[in-house]
C-alpha positions, -999 to 999 in steps of 0.1 A, spaced: 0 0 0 26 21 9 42 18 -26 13 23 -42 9 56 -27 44 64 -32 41 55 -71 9 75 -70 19 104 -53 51 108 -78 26 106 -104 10 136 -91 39 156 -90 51 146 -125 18 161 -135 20 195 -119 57 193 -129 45 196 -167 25 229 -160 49 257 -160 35 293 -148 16 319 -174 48 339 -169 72 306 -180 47 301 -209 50 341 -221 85 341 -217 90 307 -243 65 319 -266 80 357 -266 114 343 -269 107 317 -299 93 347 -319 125 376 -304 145 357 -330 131 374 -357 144 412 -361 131 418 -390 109 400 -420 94 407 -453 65 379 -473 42 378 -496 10 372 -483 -25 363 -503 -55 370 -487 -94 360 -493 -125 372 -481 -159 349 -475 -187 369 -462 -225 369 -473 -228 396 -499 -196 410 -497 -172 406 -527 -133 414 -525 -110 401 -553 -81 380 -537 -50 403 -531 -16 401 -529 0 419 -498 37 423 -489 43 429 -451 73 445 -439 81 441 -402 112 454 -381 115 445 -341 100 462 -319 70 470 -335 73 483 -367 48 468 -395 40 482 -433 15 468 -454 21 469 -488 -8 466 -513 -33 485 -539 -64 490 -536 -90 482 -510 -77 451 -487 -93 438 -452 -74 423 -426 -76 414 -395 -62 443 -370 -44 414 -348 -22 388 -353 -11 398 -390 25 405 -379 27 373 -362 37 389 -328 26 369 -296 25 395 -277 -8 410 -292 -24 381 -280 -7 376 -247 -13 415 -233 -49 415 -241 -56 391 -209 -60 411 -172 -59 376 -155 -57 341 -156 -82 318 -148 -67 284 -161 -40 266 -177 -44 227 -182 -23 205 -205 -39 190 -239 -29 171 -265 -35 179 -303 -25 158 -333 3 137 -307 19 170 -294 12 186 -263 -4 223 -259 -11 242 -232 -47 259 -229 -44 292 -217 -80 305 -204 -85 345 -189 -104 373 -188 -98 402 -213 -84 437 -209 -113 455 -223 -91 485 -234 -67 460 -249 -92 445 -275 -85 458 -309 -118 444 -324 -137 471 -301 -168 451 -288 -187 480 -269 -226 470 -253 -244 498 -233 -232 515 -207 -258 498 -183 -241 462 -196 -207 451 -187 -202 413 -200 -174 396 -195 -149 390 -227 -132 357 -223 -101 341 -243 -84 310 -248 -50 304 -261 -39 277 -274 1 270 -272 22 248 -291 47 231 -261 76 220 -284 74 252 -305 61 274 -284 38 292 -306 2 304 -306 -18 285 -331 -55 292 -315 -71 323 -300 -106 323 -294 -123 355 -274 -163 355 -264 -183 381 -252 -202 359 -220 -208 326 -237 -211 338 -276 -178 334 -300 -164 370 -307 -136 358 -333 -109 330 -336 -76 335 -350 -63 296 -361 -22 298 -373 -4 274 -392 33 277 -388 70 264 -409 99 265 -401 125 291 -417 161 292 -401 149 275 -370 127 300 -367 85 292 -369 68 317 -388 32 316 -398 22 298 -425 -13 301 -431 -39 320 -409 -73 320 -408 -94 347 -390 -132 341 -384 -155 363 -369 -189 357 -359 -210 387 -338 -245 378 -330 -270 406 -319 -250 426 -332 -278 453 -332 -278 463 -296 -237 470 -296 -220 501 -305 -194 486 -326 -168 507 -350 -147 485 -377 -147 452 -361 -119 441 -385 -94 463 -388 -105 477 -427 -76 493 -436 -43 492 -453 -39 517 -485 -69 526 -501 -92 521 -471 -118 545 -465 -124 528 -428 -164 533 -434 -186 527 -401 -195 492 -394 -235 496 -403 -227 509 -439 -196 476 -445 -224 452 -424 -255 464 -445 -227 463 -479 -211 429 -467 -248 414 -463 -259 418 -426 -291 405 -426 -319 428 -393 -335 394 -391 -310 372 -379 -291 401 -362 -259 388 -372 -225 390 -391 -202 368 -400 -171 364 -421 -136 348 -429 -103 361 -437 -78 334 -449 -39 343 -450 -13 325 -467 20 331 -461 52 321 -486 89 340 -503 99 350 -463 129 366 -458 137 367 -424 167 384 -401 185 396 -436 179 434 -424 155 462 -432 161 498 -436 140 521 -415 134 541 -442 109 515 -456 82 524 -426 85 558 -430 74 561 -464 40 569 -469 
């Protein structure tokens, strides 16, 4: 009996051995993505969303550490206003406190599920409800434990799906960058919020129009007092740490 409890009580703390801190988590997932100073890629981008037609386009994205990003394109583009640059960190700031982190396993590689509670200023998809309501926006993130990368973000206003923010990744250098990403948002009684540009409408050529007149044009429909849409991102021609000029983001 005695063993028994022994071998069991080992077990346990294998367990809670394999769940490092938020902060340990943070650190490995900022860290993996530090080794990049600076990138440029093509990226191809399409739209789905009821009545609303956008040609695919061709982007280039320029990006320089800390925090420098230029979007290259012509013409009318929508993207996402997080997670395009590929930095963690948008993610990992937006959540005030954490409520959970439990090991999982996905395709025979472990994750870590990050669950919190939003910074309400920090949300750059400004979900807004009258000032008499104050729902809770929630998140989960989903880590990669071997690479230590994001590949899942999912935030809900109370129990109803906000957006999620899915992230394929290859590896360049030793370094993951994102392959693919796919950006789905779905807002449901939508007609009682105060909501500006949900996605972030911009890049050259945007006229960043109020969210009635691109929900009414993209094919909001009173009845089922919804809207709902995809961005897909696909990544490819990276170059990665072979230097940028700081010129590049201050042209206009």
């Amino acid at each position: 009996m005695r063993r028994i409890f022994t071998i069991f009580l080992l077990l346990v703390t294998f367990v809670f051995a394999q769940t490092p801190s938020i902060e340990k988590i943070k650190n490995n997932v900022i860290n993996q993505f530090a080794q990049i100073n600076d990138y440029q890629v093509d990226m191809k981008i399409s739209v789905k969303m009821t009545g609303f037609r956008m040609p695919k386009k061709k982007i280039h994205i320029y990006y320089k550490r800390p925090d420098k990003v230029k979007v290259s394109t012509s013409g009318f583009a929508i993207l996402p206003k997080i997670g395009v640059d590929g930095n963690p960190s948008e993610f990992l700031d937006m959540m005030k406190n954490v409520t959970a982190i439990k090991r999982t396993i996905h395709n025979n590689s472990p994750f870590y599920k990050i669950t919190g509670k939003v910074e309400r200023d920090s949300l750059k998809i400004p979900v807004k409800v009258s000032k008499n309501e104050m729902p809770e926006i929630n998140m989960d993130v989903l880590v990669d434990a071997k690479k230590w990368v994001i590949t899942k973000v999912s935030v809900y206003l109370e129990s109803e799906s906000v957006f999620t923010f899915n992230t394929d990744y290859t590896e360049i250098e030793g370094i993951h960058v994102p392959k693919q990403s796919i950006f789905k948002i779905g807002v449901k009684g939508i007609s009682k919020w105060s909501i500006q540009n949900p996605m972030d409408l911009g890049g050259p050529g945007s006229d960043r129009k109020g969210f009635e007149t691109i929900a009414k044009n993209a094919g909001f429909d009173p009845d089922k007092d919804e809207f709902v849409g995809e961005i897909m991102m696909t990544f490819s021609k990276y170059k990665v740490n072979q230097g940028i000029k700081d010129i590049i983001f201050e042209e206009k």
